[in-house]
C-alpha positions as CSV (number, residue, x, y, z in Angstrom):
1,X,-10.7,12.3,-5.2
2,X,-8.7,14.5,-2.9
3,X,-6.3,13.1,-0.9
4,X,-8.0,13.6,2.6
5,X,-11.3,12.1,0.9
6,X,-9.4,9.1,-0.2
7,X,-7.7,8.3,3.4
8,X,-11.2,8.7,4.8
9,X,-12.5,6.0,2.4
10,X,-9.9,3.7,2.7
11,X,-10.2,3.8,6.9
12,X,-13.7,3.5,6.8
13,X,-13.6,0.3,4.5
14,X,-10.9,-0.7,6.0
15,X,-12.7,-0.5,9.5
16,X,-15.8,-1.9,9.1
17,X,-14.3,-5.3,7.1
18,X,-12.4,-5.9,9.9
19,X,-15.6,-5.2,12.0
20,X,-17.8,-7.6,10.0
21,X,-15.4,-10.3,10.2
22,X,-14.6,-10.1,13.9
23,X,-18.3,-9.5,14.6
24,X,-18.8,-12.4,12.2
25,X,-16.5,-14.3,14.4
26,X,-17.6,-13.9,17.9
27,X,-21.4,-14.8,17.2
28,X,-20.6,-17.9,16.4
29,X,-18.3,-18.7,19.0
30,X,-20.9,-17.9,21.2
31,X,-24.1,-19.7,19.4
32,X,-22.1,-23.2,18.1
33,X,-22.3,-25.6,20.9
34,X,-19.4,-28.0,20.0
35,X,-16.6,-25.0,19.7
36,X,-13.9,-25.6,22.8
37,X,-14.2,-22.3,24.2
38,X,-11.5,-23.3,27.0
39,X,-8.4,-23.9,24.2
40,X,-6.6,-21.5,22.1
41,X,-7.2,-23.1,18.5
42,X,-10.2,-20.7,17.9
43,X,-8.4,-17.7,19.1
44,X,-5.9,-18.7,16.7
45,X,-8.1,-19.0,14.1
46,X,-9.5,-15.2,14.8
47,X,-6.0,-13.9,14.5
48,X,-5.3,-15.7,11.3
49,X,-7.9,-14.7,10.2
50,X,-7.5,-11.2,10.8
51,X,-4.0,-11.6,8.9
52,X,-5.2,-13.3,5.7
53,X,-7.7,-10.8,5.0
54,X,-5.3,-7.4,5.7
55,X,-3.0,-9.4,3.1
56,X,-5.3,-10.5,0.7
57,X,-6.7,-6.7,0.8
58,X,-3.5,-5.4,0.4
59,X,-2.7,-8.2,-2.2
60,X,-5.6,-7.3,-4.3
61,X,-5.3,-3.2,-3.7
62,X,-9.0,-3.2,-2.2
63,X,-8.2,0.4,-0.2
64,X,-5.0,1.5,-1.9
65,X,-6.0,3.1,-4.9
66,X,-7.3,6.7,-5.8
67,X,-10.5,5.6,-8.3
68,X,-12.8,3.6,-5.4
69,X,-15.7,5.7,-6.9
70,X,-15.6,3.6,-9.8
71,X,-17.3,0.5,-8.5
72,X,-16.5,-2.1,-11.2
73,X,-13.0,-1.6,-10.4
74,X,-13.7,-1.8,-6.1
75,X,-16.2,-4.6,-6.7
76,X,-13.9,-6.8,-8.7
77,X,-10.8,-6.0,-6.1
78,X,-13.1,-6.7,-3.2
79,X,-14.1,-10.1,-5.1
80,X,-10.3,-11.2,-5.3
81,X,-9.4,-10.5,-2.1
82,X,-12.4,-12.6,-0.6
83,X,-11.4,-15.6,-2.8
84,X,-8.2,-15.3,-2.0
85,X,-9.3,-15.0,1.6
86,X,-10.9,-18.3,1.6
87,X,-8.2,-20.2,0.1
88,X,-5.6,-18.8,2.9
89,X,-7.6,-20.0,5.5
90,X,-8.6,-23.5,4.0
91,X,-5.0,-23.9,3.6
92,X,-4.3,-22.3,7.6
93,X,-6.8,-25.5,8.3
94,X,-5.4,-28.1,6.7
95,X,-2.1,-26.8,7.7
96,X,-2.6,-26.3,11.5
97,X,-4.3,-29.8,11.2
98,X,-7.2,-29.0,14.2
99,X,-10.7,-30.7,13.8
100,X,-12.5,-26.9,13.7
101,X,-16.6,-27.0,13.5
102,X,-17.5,-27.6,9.9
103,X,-20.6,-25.3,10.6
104,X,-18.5,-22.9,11.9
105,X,-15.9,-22.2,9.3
106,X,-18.8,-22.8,6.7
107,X,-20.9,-20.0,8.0
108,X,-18.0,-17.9,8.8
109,X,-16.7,-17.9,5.1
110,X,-20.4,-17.7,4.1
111,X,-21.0,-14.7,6.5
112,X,-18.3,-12.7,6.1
113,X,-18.5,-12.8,1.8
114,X,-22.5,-11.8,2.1
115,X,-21.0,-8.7,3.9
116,X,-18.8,-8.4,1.3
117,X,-21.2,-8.4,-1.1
118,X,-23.8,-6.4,1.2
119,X,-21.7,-3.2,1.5
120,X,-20.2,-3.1,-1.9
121,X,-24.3,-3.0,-3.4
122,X,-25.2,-0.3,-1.0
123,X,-21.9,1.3,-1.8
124,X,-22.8,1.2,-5.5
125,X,-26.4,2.7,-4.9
126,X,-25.2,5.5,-2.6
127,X,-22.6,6.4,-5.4
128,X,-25.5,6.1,-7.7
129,X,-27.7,8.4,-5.9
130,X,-24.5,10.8,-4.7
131,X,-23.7,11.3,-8.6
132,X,-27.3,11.8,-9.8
133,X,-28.6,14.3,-6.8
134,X,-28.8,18.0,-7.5
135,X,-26.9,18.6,-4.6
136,X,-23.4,17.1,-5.6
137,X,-23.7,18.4,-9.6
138,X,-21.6,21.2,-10.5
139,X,-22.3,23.8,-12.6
140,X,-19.0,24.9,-14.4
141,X,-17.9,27.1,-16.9
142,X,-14.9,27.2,-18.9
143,X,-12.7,30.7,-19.8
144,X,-11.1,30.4,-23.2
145,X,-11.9,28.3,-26.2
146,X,-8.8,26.4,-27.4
147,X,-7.4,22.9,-27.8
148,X,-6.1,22.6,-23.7
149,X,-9.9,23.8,-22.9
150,X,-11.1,21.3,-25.0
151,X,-8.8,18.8,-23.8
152,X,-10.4,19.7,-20.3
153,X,-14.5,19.5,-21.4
154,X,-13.5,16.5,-22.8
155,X,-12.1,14.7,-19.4
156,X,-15.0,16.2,-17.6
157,X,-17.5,14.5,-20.1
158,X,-15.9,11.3,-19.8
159,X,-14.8,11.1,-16.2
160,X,-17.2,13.1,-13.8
161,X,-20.6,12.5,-14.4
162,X,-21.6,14.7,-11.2
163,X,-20.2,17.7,-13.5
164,X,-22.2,20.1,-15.7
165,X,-20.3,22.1,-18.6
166,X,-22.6,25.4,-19.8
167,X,-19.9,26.8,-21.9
168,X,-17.2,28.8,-22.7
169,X,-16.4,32.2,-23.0
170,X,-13.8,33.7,-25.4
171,X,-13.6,36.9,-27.3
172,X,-15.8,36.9,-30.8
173,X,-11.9,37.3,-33.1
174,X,-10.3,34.1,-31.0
175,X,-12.9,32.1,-31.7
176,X,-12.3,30.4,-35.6
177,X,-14.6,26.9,-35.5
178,X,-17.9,25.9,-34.2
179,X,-18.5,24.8,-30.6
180,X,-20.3,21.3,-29.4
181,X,-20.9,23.5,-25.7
182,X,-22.2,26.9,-26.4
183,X,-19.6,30.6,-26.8
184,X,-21.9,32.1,-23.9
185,X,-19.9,35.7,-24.2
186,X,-16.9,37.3,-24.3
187,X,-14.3,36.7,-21.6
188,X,-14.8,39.5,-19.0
189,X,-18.5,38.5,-18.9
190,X,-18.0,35.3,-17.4
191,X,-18.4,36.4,-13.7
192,X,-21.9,38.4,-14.7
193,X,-22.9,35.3,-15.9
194,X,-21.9,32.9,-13.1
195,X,-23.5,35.1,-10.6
196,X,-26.6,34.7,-12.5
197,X,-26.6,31.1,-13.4
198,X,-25.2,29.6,-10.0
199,X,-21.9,28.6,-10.9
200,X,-19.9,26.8,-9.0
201,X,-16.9,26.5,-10.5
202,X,-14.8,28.7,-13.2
203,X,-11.5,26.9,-15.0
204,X,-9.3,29.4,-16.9
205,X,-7.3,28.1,-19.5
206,X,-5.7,31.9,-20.8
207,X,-2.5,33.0,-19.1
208,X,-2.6,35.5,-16.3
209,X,0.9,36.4,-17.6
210,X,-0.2,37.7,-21.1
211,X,-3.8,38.8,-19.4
212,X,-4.0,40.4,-16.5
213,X,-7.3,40.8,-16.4
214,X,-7.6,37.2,-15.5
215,X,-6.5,38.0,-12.0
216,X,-9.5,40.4,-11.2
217,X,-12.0,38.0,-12.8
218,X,-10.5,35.5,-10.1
219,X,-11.0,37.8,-7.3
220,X,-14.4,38.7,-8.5
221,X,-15.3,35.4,-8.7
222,X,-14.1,34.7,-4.7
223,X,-15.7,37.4,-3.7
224,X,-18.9,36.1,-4.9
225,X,-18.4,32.8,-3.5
226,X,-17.5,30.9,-6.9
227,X,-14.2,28.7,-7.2
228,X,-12.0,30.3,-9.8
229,X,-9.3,27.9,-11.1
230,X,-6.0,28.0,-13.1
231,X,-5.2,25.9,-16.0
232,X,-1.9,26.2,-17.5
233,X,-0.7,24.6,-20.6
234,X,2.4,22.8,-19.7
235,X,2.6,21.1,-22.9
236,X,4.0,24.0,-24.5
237,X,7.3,23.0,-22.6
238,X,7.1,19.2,-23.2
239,X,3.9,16.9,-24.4
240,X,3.6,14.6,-21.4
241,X,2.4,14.6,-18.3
242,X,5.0,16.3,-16.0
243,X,5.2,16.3,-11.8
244,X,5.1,19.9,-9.5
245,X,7.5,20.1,-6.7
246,X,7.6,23.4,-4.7
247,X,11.0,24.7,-3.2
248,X,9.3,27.3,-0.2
249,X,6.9,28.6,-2.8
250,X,8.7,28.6,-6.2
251,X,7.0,26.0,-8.4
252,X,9.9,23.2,-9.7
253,X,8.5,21.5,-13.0
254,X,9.8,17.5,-13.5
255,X,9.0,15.1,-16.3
256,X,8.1,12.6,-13.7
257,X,7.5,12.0,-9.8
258,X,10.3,10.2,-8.3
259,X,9.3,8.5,-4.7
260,X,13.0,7.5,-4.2
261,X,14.3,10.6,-4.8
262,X,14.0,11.6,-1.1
263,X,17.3,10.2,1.0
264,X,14.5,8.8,3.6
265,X,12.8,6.9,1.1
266,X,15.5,5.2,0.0
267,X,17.1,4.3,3.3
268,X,13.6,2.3,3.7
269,X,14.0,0.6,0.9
270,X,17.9,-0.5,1.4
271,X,16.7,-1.5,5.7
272,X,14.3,-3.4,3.7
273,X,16.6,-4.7,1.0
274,X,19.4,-5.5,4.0
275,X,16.7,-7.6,6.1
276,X,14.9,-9.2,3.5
277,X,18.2,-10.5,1.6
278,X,19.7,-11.6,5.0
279,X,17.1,-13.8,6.0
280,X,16.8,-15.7,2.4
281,X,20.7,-15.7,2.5
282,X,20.9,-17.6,5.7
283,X,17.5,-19.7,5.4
284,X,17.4,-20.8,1.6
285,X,20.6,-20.1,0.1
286,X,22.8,-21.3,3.2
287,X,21.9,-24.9,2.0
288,X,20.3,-24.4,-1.3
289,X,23.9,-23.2,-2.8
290,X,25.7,-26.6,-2.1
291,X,22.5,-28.6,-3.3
292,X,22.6,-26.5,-6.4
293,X,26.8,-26.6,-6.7
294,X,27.0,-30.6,-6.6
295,X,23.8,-30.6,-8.8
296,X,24.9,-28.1,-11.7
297,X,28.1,-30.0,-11.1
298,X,27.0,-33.3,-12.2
299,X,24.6,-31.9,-14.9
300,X,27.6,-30.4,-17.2
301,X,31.0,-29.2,-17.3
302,X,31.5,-25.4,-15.8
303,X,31.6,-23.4,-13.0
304,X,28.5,-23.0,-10.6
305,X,27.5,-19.5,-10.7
306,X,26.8,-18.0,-14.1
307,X,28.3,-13.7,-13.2
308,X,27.7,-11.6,-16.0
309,X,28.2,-7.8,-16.0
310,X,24.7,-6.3,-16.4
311,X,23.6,-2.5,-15.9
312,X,23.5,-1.0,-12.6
313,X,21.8,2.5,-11.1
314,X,23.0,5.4,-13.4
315,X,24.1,2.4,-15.7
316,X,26.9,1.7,-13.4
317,X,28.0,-2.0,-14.5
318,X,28.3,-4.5,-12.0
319,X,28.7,-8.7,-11.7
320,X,25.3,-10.0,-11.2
321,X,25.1,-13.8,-9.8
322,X,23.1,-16.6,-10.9
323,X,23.2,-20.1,-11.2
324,X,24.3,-21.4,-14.2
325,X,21.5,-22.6,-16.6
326,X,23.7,-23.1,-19.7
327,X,26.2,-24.6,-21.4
328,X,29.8,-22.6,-21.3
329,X,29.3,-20.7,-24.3
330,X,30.7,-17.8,-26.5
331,X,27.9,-16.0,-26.5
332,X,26.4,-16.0,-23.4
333,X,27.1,-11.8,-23.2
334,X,25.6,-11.4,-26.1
335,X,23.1,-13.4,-27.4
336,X,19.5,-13.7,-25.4
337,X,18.2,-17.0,-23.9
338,X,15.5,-18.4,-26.4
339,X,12.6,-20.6,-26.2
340,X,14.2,-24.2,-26.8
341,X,17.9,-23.0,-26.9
342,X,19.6,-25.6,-26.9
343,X,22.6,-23.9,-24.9
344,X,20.0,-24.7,-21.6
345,X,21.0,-27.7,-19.6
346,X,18.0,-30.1,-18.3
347,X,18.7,-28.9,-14.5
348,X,19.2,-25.3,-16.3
349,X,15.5,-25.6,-17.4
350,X,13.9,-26.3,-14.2
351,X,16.0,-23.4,-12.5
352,X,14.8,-20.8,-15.0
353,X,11.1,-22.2,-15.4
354,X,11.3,-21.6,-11.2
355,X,13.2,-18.7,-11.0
356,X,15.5,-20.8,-8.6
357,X,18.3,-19.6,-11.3
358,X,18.0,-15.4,-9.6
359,X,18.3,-16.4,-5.9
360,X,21.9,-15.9,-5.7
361,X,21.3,-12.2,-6.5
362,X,20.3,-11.9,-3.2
363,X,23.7,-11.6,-2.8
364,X,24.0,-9.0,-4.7
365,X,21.0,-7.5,-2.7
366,X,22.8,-7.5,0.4
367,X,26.0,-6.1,-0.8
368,X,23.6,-2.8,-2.9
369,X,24.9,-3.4,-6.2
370,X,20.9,-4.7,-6.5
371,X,17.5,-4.0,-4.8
372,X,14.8,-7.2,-3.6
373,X,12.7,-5.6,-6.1
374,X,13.0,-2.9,-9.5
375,X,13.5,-3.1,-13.3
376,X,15.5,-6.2,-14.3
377,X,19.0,-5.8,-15.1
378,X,20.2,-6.8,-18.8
379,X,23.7,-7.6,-20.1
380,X,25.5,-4.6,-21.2
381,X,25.0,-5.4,-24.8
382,X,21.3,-5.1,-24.5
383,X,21.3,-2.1,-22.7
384,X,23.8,-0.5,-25.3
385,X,21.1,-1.8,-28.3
386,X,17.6,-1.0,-26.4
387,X,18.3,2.6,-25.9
388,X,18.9,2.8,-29.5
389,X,15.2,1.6,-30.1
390,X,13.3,3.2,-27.6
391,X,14.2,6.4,-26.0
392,X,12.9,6.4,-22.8
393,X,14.1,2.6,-22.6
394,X,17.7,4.4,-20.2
395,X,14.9,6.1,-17.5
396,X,14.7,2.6,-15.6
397,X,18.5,3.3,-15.1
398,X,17.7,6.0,-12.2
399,X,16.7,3.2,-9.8
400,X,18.4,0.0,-8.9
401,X,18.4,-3.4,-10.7
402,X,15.7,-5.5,-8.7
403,X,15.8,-9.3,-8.3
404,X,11.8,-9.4,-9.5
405,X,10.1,-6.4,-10.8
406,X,7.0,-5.1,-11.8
407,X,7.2,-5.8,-15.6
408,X,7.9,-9.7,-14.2
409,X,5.0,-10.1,-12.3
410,X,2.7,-8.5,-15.2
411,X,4.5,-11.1,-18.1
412,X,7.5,-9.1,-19.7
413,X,10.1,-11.1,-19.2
414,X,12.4,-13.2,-21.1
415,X,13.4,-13.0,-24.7
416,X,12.4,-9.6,-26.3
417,X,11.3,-9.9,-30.4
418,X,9.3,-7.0,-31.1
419,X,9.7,-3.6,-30.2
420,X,6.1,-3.7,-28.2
421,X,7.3,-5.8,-26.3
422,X,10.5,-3.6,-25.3
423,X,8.1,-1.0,-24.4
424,X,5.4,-2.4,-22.6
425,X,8.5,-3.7,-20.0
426,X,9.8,0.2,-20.1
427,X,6.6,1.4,-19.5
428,X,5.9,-0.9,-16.1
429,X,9.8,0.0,-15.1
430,X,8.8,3.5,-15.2
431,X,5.5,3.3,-13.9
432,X,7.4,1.5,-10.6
433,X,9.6,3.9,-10.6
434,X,6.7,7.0,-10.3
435,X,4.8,5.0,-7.6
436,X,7.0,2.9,-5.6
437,X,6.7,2.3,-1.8
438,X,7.6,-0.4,0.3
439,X,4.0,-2.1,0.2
440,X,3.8,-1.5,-3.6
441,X,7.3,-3.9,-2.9
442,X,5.5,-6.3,-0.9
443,X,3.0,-6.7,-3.2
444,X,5.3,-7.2,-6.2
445,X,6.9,-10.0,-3.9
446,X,3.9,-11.7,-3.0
447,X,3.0,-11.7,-7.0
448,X,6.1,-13.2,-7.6
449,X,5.6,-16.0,-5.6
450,X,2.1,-16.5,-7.4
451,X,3.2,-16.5,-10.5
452,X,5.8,-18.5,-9.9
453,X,3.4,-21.5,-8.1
454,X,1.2,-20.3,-11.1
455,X,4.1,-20.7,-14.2
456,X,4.8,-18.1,-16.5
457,X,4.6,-19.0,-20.3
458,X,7.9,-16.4,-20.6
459,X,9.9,-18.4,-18.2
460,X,12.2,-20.3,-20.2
């Protein structure tokens, strides 16, 4: 979906949600008798309302991502968010502790959720109807037979169902197998034909640089109103998907897109990282640090905070603080934390099951050595024997250590025993990494917290 197409859908969703529930809202305001017009506690509950459902779609990614024509996908989003719209404002209730209209919230809950459901059934039938009306198919045809144009027929088969592949064309001596789609003629008849057959589109998989020919069979097809489209093989240069830059208009080829890249980008992220990290400094850890010093104090023999050199940005080491969860041992650089090891003191396994154990990196937040959230940092030791297993495992490197990440929130965490494992946390580093932005990091954060209420079987 292109991008302007996607902003457009993610507005109007956006929009009329926040319509609905409003609308929802005032009618019954006005229609229940026994709601005190004259106070404030319903206009509180509007703009609470308001709030939990713009975080529970942001939460759940109901307008965020690039696939909303697939319906399963927007349907169960849409779903989540609802449920967890309900439970934030029965908690907001019991919390704010006001005697609200039983019918009221009943019927607002109720109300809003049928809308809900109302528009996301007559978005699946328009979809429907869009995808299967002769007016949105396209009729395309495909220049070149060979493994990158069969790489292509075969997304369009299983992704765009609106999409209509005649065939290919390729010259009789290139062609050396049979064809599932028809060899409709040689190359340079392709415009005849699309002229003919009302195509709408034409995707060229042979190189304008070894045919020039390729370039008039483009202008043709403009000239005749039919979309002509290039299709180079990158994977001649490296097998993976790869990210365009453009420098004025020279094309700049990279193995990856990098969001934090850009100096503006990442002065967001450390303003977020300063503000974020002072407030937990001076409202959690301003009394939680002597609670946890005369606590780890009286549980065993050692020092309060645990500071281990671990692997920084551009694997830059650095001492990373936590509160001590173990016994002073020999081998606490070297040797991971496993289920039942007995080097964990009884207060040591409460801090780790609850995370409390990290919070001092918060100081290492404020100070940049570490970000609120990125890839986890290990001990020196591990980073030294991971790379050695899995190549891309020193990629995570070109961002800072975060305090929770998104391989944490998805269960990759803790002790590492099989090389899957090791990868599936790489590959969520990375992923991050490609596709941060400072609500992807609010989002991470609020999943912490989830899990964390939730418990994490890998917490230990």
């Amino acid at each position: 979906m292109p991008n302007r197409n996607k902003s457009m859908f993610r507005l109007f969703f956006a929009g009329m949600d926040l319509f609905a529930l409003n609308a929802v809202h005032l009618v019954l305001t006005l229609v229940i008798a026994r709601i005190d017009r004259t106070g404030n506690a319903y206009t509180v509950f509007f703009i609470v309302s308001n709030m939990a459902w713009m975080l529970s779609a942001y939460v759940n990614a109901v307008y965020t991502r690039s696939n909303h024509f697939n319906f399963e996908y927007f349907g169960r989003q849409s779903i989540k968010a609802y449920l967890f719209f309900v439970v934030s404002i029965l908690v907001f209730i019991f919390l704010y502790n006001y005697d609200y209209s039983r019918l009221f919230v009943l019927v607002n809950l109720l109300g809003f959720g049928l809308i809900i459901l109302f528009t996301r059934l007559l978005f699946m039938l328009l979809t429907f109807f869009l995808k299967r009306g002769n007016k949105f198919n396209k009729k395309v045809i495909v220049l070149g037979y060979n493994d990158l144009s069969k790489r292509l027929v075969s997304h369009f088969l299983l992704n765009n169902q609106n999409l209509s592949v005649e065939g290919y064309f390729e010259d009789p001596h290139e062609v050396h197998e049979l064809s599932i789609f028809p060899i409709l003629g040689n190359r340079k008849d392709c415009i005849s034909y699309a002229i003919d057959n009302d195509i709408d589109e034409i995707y060229s998989t042979i190189s304008p640089e070894s045919n020039a020919y390729v370039y008039d069979l483009a202008q043709a097809a403009e000239t005749n109103m039919i979309r002509f489209k290039f299709v180079p093989d990158f994977h001649l240069f490296v097998n993976r998907n790869i990210h365009i830059d453009f420098v004025d208009d020279i094309p700049i080829l990279s193995l990856r897109s990098e969001p934090l890249d850009d100096i503006t980008a990442r002065i967001k992220k450390r303003l977020f990282d300063i503000v974020f990290s002072f407030f937990v400094i001076t409202l959690i850890l301003s009394w939680l640090v002597p609670l946890m010093a005369i606590l780890i104090k009286l549980s065993s023999k050692g020092p309060v905070f645990f500071v281990q050199l671990r692997s920084g940005r551009d694997n830059k080491a650095f001492p990373c603080y936590k509160f001590r969860t173990l016994k002073v041992n020999k081998e606490a650089d070297t040797k991971q934390v496993t289920h039942n090891d007995t080097r964990i003191t009884r207060l040591g396994k409460f801090l780790r099951k609850t995370n409390l154990d990290e919070l001092p990196q918060f100081f290492n937040v404020f100070v940049g050595s570490m970000s609120v959230v990125g890839p986890r940092p290990h001990m020196l030791r591990h980073t030294e024997d991971f790379s050695r297993i899995l190549n891309e495992y020193m990629i995570r490197h070109f961002v800072k250590p975060g305090v929770t990440g998104w391989a944490q929130v998805h269960g990759f965490r803790g002790e590492i025993k099989q090389k899957d494992q090791l990868r599936k946390r790489i590959e969520h580093d990375i992923w991050y990494l490609e596709n941060w932005s400072l609500w992807l990091d609010l989002r991470i954060i609020f999943l912490t917290i989830y899990v964390t209420i939730k418990g994490d079987k890998n917490a230990y």
